[in-house]
C-alpha positions as CSV (number, residue, x, y, z in Angstrom):
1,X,27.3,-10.7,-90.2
2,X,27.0,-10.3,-93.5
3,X,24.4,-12.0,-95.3
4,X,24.4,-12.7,-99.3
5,X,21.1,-11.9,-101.5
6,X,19.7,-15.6,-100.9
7,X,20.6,-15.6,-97.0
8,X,18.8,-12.5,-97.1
9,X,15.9,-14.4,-98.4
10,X,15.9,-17.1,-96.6
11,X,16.0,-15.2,-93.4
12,X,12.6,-13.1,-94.7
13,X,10.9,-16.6,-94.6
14,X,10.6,-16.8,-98.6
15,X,11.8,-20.2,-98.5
16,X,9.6,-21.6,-95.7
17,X,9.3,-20.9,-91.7
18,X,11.8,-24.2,-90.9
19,X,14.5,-22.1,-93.2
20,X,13.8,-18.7,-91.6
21,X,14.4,-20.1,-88.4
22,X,17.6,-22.3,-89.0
23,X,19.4,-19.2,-90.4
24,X,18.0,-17.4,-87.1
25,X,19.7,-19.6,-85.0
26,X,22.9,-19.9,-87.1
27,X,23.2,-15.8,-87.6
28,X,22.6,-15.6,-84.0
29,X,25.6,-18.3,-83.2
30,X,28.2,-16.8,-85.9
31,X,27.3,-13.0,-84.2
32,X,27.9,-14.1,-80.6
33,X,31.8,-16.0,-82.3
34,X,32.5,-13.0,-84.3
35,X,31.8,-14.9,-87.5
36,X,31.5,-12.3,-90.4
37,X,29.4,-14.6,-92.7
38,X,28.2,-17.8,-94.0
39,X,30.0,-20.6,-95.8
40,X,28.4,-23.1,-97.7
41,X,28.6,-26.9,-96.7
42,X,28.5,-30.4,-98.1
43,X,26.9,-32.5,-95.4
44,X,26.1,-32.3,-91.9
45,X,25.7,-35.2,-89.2
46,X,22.8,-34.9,-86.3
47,X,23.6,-36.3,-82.9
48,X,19.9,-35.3,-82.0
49,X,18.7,-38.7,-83.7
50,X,19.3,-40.6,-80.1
51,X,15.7,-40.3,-78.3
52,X,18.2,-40.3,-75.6
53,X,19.4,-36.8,-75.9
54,X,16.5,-35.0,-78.0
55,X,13.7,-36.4,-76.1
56,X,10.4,-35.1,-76.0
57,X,11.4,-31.9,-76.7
58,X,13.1,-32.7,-80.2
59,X,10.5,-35.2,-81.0
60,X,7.8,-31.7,-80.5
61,X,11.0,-30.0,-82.5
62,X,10.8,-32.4,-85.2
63,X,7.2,-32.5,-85.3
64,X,6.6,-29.0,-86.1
65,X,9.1,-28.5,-88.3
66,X,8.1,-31.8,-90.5
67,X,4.1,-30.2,-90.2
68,X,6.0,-26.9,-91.6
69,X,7.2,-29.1,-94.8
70,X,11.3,-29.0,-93.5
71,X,13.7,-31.2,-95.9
72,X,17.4,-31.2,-95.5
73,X,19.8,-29.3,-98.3
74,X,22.6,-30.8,-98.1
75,X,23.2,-34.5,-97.2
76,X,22.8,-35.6,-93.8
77,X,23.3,-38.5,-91.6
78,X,22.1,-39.7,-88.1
79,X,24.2,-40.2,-85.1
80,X,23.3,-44.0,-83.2
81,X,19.8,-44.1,-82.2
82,X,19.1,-45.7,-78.1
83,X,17.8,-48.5,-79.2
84,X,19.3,-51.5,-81.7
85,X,15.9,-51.2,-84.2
86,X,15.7,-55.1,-85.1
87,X,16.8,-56.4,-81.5
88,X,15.9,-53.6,-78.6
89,X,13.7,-56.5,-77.1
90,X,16.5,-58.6,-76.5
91,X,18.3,-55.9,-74.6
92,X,15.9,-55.3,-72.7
93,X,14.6,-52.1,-73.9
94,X,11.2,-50.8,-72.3
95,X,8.7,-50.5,-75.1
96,X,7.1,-47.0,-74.6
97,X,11.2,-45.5,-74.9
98,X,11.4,-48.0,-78.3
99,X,8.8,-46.0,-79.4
100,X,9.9,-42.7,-78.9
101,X,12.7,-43.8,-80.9
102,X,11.1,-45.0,-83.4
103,X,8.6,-42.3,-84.0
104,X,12.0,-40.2,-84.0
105,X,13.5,-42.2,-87.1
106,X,10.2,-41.7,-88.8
107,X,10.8,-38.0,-88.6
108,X,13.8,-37.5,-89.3
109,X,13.0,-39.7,-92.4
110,X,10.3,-37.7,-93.7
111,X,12.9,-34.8,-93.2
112,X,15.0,-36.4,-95.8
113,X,18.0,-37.6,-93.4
114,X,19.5,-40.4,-94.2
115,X,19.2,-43.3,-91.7
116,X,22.8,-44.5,-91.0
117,X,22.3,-44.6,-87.2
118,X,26.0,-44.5,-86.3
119,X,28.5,-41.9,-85.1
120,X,31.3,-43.4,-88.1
121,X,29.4,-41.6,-90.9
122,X,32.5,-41.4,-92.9
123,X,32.6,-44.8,-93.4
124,X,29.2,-45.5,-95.5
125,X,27.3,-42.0,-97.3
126,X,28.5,-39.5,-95.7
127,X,32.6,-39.5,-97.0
128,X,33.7,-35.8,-96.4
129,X,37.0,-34.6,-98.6
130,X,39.8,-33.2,-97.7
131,X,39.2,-28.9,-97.5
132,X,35.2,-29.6,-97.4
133,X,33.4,-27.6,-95.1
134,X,30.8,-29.2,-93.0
135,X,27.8,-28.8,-90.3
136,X,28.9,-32.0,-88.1
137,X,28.0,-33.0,-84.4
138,X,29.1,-36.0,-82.4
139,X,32.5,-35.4,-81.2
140,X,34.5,-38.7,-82.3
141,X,32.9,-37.9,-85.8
142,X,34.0,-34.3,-85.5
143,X,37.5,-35.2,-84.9
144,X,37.8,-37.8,-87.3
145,X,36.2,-35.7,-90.3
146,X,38.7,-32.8,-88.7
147,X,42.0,-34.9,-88.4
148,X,42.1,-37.4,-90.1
149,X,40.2,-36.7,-93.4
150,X,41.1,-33.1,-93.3
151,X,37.6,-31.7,-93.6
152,X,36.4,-28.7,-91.6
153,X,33.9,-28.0,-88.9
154,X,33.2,-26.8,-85.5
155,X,32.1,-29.1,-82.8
156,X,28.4,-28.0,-83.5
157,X,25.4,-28.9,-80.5
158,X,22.3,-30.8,-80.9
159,X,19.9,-28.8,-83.7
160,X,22.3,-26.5,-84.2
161,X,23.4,-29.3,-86.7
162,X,19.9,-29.9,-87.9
163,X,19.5,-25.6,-88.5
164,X,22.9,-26.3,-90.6
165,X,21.4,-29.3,-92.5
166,X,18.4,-27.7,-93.5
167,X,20.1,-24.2,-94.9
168,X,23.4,-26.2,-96.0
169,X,24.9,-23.2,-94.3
170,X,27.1,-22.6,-91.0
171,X,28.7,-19.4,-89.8
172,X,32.3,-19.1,-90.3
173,X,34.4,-19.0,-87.6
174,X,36.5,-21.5,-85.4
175,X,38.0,-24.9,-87.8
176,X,36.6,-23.8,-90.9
177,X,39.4,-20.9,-90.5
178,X,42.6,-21.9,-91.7
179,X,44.4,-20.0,-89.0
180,X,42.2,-21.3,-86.6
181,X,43.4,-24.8,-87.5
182,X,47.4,-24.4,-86.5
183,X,49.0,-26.8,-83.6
184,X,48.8,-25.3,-80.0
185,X,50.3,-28.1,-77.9
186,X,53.2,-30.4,-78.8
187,X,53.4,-33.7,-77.3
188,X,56.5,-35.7,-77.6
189,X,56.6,-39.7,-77.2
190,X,59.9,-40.8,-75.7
191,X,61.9,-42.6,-78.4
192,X,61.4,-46.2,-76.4
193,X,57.8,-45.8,-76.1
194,X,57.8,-44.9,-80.1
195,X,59.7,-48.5,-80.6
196,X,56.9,-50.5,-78.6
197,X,53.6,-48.1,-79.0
198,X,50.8,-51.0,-79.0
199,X,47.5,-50.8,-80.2
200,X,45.9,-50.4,-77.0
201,X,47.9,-47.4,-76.2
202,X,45.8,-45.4,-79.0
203,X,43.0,-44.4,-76.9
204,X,45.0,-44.3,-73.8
205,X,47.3,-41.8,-75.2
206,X,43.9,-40.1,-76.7
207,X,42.7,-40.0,-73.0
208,X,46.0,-38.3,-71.8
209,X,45.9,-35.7,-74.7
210,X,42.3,-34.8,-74.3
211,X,43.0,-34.0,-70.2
212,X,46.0,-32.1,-70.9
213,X,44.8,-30.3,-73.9
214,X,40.7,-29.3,-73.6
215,X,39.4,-27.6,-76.7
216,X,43.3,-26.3,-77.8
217,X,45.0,-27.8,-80.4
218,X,47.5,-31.0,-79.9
219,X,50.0,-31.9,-82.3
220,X,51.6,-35.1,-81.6
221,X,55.0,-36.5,-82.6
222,X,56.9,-40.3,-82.4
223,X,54.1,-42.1,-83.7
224,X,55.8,-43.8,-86.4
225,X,52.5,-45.5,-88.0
226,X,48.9,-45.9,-87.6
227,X,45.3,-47.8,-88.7
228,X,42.3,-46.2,-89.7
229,X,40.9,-48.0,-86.7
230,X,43.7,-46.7,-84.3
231,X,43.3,-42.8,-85.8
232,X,39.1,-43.5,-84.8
233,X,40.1,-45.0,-81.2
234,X,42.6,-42.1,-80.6
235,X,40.4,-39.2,-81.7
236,X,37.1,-40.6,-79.8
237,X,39.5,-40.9,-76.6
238,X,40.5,-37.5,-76.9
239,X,37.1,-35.7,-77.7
240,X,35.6,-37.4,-74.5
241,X,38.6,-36.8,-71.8
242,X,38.9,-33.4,-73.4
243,X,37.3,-31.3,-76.1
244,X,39.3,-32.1,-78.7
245,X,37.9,-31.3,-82.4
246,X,41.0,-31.4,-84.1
247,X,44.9,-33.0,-83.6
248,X,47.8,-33.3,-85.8
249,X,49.8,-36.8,-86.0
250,X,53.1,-35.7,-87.8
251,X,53.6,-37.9,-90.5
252,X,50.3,-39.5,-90.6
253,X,47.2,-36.6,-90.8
254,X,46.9,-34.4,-94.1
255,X,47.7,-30.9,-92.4
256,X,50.9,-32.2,-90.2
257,X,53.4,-33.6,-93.2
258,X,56.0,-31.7,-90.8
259,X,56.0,-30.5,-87.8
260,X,56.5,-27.3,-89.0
261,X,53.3,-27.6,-91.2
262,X,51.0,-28.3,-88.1
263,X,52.1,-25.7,-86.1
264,X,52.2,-23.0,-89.0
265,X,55.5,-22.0,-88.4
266,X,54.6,-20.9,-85.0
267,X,56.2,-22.5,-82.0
268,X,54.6,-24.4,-79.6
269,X,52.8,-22.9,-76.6
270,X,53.0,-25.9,-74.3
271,X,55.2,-29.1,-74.4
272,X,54.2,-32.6,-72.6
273,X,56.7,-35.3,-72.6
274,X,54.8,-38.5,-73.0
275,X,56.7,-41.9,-72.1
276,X,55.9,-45.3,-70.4
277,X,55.7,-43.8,-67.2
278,X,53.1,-41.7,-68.5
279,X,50.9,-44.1,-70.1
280,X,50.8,-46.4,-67.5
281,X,49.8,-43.6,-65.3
282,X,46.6,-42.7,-67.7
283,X,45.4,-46.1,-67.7
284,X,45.3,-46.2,-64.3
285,X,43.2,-43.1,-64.6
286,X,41.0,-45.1,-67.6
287,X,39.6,-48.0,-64.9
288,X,36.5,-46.7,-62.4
289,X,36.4,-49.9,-60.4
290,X,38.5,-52.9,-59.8
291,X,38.9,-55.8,-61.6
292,X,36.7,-59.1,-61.1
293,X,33.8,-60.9,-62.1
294,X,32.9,-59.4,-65.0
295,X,29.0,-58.7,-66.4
296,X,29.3,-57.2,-69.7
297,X,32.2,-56.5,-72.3
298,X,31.7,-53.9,-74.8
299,X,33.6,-53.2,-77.8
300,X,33.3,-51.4,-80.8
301,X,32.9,-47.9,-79.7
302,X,33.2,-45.9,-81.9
303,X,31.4,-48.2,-84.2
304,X,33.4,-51.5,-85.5
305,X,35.1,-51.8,-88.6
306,X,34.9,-54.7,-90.9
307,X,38.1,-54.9,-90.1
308,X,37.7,-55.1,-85.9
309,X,35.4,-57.5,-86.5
310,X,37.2,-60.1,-88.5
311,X,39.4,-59.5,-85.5
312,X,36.8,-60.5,-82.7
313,X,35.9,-63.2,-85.0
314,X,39.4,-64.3,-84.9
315,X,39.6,-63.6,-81.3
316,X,36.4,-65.6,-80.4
317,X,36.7,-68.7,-83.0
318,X,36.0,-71.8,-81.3
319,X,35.7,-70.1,-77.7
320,X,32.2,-69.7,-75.3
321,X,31.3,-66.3,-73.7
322,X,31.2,-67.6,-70.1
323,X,28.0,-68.2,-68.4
324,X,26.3,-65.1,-67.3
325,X,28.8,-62.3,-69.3
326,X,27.2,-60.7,-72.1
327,X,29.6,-59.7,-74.8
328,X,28.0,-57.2,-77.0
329,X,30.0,-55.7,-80.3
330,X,28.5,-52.5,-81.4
331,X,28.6,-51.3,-85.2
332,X,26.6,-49.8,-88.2
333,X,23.9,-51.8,-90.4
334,X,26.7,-51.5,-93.9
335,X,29.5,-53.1,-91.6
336,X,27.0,-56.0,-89.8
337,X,25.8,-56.9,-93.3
338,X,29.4,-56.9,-95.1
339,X,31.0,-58.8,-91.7
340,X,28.0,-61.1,-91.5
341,X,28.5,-62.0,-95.6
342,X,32.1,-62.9,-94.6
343,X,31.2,-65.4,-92.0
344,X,32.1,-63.0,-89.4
345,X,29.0,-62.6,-87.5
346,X,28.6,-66.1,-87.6
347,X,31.8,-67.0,-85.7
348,X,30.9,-64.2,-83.2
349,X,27.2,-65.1,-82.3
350,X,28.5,-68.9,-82.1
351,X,30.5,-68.0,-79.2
352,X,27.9,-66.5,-77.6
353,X,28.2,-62.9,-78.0
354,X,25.5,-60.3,-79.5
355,X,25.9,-57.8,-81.9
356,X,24.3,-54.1,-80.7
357,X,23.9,-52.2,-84.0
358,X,22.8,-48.6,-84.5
359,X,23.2,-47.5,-81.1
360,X,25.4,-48.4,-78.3
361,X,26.2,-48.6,-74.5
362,X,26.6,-44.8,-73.8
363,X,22.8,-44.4,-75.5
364,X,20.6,-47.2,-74.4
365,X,18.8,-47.6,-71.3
366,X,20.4,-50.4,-69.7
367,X,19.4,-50.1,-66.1
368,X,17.0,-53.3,-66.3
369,X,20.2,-55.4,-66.6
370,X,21.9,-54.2,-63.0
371,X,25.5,-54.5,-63.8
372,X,28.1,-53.7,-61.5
373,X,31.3,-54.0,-63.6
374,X,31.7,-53.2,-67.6
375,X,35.0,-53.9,-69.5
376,X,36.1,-52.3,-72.5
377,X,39.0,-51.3,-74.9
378,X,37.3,-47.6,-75.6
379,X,38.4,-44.7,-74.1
380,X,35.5,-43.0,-75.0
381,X,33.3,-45.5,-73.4
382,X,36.0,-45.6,-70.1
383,X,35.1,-41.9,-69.8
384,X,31.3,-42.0,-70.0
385,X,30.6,-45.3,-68.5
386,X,30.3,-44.8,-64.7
387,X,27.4,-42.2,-65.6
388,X,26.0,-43.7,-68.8
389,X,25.6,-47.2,-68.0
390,X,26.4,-46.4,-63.8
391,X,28.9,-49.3,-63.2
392,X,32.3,-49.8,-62.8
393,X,34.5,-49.9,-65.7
394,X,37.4,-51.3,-66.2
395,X,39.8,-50.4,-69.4
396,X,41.8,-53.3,-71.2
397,X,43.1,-53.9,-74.5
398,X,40.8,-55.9,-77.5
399,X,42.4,-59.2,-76.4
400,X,42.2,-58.6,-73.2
401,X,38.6,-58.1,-73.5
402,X,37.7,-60.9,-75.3
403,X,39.4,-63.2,-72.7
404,X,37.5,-61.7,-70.0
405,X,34.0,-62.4,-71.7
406,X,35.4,-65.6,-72.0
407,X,36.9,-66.8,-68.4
408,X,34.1,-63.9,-66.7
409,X,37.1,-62.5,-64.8
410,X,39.2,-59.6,-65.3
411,X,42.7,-58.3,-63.7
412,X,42.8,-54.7,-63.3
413,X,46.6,-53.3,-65.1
């Protein structure tokens, strides 16, 4: 690779050993890609915040490199933590893995990372722009800053992102490539499921797509409109069924105006024919168990909008979580204080559910509460639940959910 004059530097270990060894590890990465040098970024995102997945190794990581006098470059957020930091009693966390956590945050703080504790960093401090390049991890992040924002970065692994944060530096190669960046599979909705696409069928078409697709590139056509909250449940769907990093939605994402644009006037190596047949076929797929009594309903995953929550608020006004159901909504600190201002939070603790904030499901230890059967509307959370949380899971849309919290019952579709 080629190195500038200060890369050259840094790599000598004039700017401090946490540098040298950052660039180390990134050199080493871009070589082994074929990456012919560095490119300069504006932020980076760290999924190694969560005890969960940097453990006592990252927290000896950490610790040497805050004794070594590491700070961040660029800005930089954290990823959910395991534990909810004001309520991990209630959830029944065990108090020697609340530390861990905990001593975690502290570290990372004194490292100069910003404590956000969520994996929707583009919604609060951390708003990439369209072109920007960036040293992200946390795969719905990744393919929200990717698709729908128009950013760029590679799917990057735990420290990987933190060596990127604390050079502002990634090696070039993959997404930050325009070529690299071009359509690769085309799926087509029939025209009747176009007419009568529901919100629900977001992440179960992100579910198909990621299966089909792996790490390629999908370009999707016959959606004729879709949320902010839609684009998030599609993208997280599709980075946990598959690899997904980046899709184009013609007509709705920044690099698919046409579909001529997203493909970059190449044709199409594959093409999937998506109808009603198929979607009802992948949410089979979504459901581990049947339906049932149900134990806990989570939403929110990725982490709720303001917007999803006026929605559960709406959902749950005047009703009662039935006896023995938790119903827990998972979001960021911005969005709890903002929804519990608007008298959201309110509605949604009167009826007896609990708000799960800065973490979630997939990264707290939950085996003290025994359940057998979790329902959700997230595909990304249908994909990991049988081996994050080890129960059943059963996949339904938000309404559906929120009646199943309430009666305790759920009907398998």
């Amino acid at each position: 690779m080629h190195l500038t004059d200060e890369e050259q530097r840094i790599l000598n270990g004039e700017h401090g050993e946490p540098q040298r060894l950052s660039l180390q590890v990134l050199v080493k990465l871009g070589e082994a890609y074929g990456a012919e040098r560095m490119v300069e970024i504006r932020s980076a995102h760290l999924v190694g915040s969560s005890y969960q997945i940097a453990g006592e190794a990252g927290i000896a990581i950490y610790t040497q490199l805050v004794e070594q006098g590491a700070r961040v470059k660029v800005r930089t957020t954290s990823d959910p933590g395991s534990i909810d930091f004001t309520r991990w009693r209630q959830f029944r966390t065990p108090a020697e893995y609340a530390e861990r956590q905990i001593l975690i945050a502290e570290l990372l703080d004194r490292m100069g990372v910003i404590p956000t504790w969520t994996c929707t960093p583009y919604t609060i401090f951390n708003v990439p722009r369209f072109g920007e390049d960036l040293g992200w991890s946390e795969s719905s992040a990744v393919v929200f800053a990717n698709s729908v924002m128009g950013a760029r970065t590679n799917r990057l692994a735990a420290y990987v992102d933190l060596c990127a944060a604390l050079v502002g530096r990634v090696p070039r190669f993959g997404l930050h490539l325009p070529e690299h960046r071009r359509g690769e599979i085309l799926f087509e909705l029939d025209p009747a499921l176009s007419a009568s696409f529901e919100d629900h069928h977001f992440p179960v078409l992100g579910y198909l797509v990621g299966q089909v697709t792996g790490d390629r590139i999908p370009v999707i056509v016959g959606i004729r409109e879709a949320t902010f909250d839609q684009l998030k449940a599609f993208g997280a769907a599709a980075a946990a069924s598959g690899s997904v990093a980046l899709y184009h939605m013609v007509g709705i994402t920044p690099e698919a105006r046409t579909l001529d644009e997203a493909f970059g006037g190449r044709p199409p190596v594959e093409r999937i024919f998506v109808g009603k047949r198929e979607i009802a076929r992948t949410l089979e797929q979504m459901s581990s168990g049947n339906g049932g009594t149900v134990d806990v309903v989570g939403v929110g995953c990725p982490h709720a909008s303001v917007d999803q929550m006026r929605r559960y608020a709406s959902l749950l006004d005047g009703k009662r979580v039935h006896a023995g159901v938790e119903l827990w909504v998972c979001t960021n600190t911005v969005v709890e204080e903002m929804a519990r201002k608007m008298g959201y939070v309110e509605t949604i603790e009167r009826a007896g559910a609990k708000l799960m904030v800065g973490t979630c499901h997939n990264d707290c230890p939950l085996g003290a509460w025994g359940f057998r059967r979790l329902v959700t509307d997230s595909g990304k959370f249908a994909y990991y639940t049988p081996t994050t949380v080890g129960s059943e899971c059963v996949f339904a849309s938000t309404e559906a959910c929120i009646a199943a919290a309430i009666t305790g019952q759920v009907e398998r579709r």
